[in-house]
C-alpha positions in Angstrom: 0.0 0.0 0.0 3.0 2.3 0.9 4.6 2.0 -2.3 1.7 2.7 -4.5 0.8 5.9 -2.3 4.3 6.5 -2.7 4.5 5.5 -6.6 1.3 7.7 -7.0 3.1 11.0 -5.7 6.3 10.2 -7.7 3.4 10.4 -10.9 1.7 13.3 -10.3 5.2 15.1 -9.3 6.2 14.4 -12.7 3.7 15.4 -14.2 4.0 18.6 -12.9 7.7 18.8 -13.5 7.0 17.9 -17.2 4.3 20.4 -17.3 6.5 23.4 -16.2 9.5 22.5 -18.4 6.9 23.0 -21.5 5.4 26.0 -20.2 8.9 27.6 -20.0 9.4 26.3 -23.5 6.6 27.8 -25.0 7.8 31.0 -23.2 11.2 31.3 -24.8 9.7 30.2 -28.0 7.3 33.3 -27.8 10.1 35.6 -26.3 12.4 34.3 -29.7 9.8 35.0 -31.9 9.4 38.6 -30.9 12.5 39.1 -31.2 13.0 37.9 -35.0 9.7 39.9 -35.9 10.5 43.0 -37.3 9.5 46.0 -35.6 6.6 47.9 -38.2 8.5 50.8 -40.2 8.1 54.0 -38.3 6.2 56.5 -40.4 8.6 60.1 -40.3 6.9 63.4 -40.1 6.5 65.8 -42.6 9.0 68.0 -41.2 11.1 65.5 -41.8 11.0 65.2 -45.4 10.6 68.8 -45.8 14.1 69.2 -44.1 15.4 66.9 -46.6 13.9 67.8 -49.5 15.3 71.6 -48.8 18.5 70.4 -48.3 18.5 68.3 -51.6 16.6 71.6 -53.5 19.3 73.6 -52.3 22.5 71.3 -52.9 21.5 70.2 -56.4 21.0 73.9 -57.6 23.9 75.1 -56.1 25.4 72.1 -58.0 24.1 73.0 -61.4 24.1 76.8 -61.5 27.9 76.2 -60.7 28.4 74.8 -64.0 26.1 76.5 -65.7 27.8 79.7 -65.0 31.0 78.5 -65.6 29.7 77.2 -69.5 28.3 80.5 -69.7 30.9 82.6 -68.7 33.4 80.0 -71.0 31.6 79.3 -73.7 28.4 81.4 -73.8 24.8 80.6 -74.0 26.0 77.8 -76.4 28.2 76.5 -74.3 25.4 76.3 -71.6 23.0 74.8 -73.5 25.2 72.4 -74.9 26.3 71.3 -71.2 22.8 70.7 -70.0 21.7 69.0 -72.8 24.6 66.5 -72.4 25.5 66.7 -68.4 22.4 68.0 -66.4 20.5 64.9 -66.1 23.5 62.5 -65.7 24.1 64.9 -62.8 20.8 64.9 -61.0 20.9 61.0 -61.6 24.0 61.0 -59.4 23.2 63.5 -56.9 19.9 61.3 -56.8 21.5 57.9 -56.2 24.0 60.1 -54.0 21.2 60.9 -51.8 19.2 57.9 -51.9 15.8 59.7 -53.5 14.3 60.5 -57.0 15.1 64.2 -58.2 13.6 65.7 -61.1 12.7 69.3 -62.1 9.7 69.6 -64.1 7.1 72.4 -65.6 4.0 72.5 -67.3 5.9 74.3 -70.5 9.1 72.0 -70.7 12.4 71.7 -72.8 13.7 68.5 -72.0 10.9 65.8 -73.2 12.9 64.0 -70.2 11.3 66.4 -68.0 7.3 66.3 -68.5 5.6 65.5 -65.4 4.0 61.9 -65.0 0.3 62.3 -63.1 1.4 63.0 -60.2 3.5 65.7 -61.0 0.7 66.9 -63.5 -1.3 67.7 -60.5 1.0 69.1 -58.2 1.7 71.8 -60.9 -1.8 72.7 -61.4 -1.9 73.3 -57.6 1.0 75.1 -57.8 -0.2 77.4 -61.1 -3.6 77.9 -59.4 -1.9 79.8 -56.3 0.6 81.4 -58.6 -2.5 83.4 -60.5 -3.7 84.4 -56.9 -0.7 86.4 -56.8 0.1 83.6 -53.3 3.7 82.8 -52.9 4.3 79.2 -53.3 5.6 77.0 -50.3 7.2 73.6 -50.6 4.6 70.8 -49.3 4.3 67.0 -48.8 2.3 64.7 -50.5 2.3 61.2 -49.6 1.3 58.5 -52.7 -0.4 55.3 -52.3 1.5 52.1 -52.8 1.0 49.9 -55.7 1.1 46.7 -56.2 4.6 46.6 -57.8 6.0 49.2 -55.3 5.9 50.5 -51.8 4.3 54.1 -50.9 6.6 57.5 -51.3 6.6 61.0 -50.0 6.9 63.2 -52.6 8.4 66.6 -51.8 7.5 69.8 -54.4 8.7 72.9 -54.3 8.7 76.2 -56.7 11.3 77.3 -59.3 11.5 80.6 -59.5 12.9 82.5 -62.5 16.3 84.5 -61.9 17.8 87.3 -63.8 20.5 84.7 -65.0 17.6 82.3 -66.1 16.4 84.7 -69.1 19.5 84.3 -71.3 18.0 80.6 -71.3 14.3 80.9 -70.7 13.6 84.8 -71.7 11.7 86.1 -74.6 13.1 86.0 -78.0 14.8 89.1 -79.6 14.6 90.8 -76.0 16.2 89.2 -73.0 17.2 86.0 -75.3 18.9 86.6 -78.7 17.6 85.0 -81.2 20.8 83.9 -82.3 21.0 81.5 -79.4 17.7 80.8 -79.4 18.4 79.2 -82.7 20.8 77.1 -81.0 18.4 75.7 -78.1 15.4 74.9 -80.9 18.9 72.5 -82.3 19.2 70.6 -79.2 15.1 71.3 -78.4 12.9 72.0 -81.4 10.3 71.1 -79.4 10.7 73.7 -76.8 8.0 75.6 -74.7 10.7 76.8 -71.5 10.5 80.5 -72.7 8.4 83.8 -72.4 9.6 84.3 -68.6 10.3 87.5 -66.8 12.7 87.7 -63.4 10.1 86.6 -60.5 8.2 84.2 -62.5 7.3 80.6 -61.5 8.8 78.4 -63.7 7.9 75.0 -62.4 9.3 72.3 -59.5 11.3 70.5 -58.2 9.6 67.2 -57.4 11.6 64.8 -55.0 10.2 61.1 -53.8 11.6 59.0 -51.0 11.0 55.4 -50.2 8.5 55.5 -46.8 
């Protein structure tokens, strides 16, 4: 009788034990799982991008007008033309892998078929031309675009260009602030043309920038 009271006891105790070494199983299982999940991808502020785009706006023109005005000063508004037409995008392609976004400069009167907006870009401008014949000044702004099926979501980052003085030898009016001498020479590389008419001040277009979310 005293050994199967006592065989009993030794049956339910390891039971027990057995019970308790898979309950702390399934906890470390669970605990490793968490672990190996990946945390959701934080979602940035606007601020965010508009701190970035900025900097990228302001680093890529500084980039280009440097070379522009030195082909100009060189070589004239042939010169200039000339190195745009063959250096200005491979640039921005650079300075766009060099910064880990998409940068691109577009209008809704273009000289670079490169250039024209896609749809998005096409609507950003008309929101951009509608506050421009307000008379309001236009301020960069965020848009975020829906993910497809092929790609994940971006922020897209727009903000104005702006015509300066410098600008009109390029994008002025024929036979007054652009000869037509070199406008000759932009229909060669461009006959398809529409990036003149402009007077110091006017919006010109913008710069559209898209990061990954």
């Amino acid at each position: 009788m005293k050994k199967s009271f006592l065989q009993y006891h030794l049956t339910v105790l390891s039971f027990f034990l057995l019970l308790a070494s898979a309950c702390t199983q399934t906890a470390e299982e669970e605990q490793q799982t968490t672990e190996q999940t990946p945390a959701a991808a934080e979602t940035l502020p606007d601020s965010v991008y508009l701190s970035r785009g900025g900097e990228i706006v302001q680093k890529t023109f500084a980039t280009l007008s440097s070379h522009l005005k030195a082909s100009l000063q060189k070589e004239g508004v042939e010169g200039a033309v000339a190195y745009c037409h063959l250096n200005a995008s491979p640039l921005v392609d650079s300075l766009s892998r060099a910064y880990g976004a998409q940068i691109r400069r577009t209008s809704l009167k273009i000289r670079n078929p490169q250039d024209a907006p896609d749809a998005y870009e096409q609507k950003a401008l008309a929101k951009a031309a509608a506050a421009h014949e307000k008379g309001e000044r236009i301020s960069p702004w965020i848009e975020r675009l829906p993910a497809s099926d092929s790609a994940q979501g971006e922020v897209a980052y727009y903000a104005p260009i702006y015509t300066l003085p410098l600008c009109l030898k390029c994008h002025g009016t024929p036979g007054e602030t652009l000869a037509e001498s070199d406008y000759a020479v932009i229909k060669k590389h461009y006959p398809d043309d529409q990036a003149i008419g402009y007077q110091a001040g006017d919006w010109r277009g913008l710069w559209s920038i898209r990061f990954k979310e």
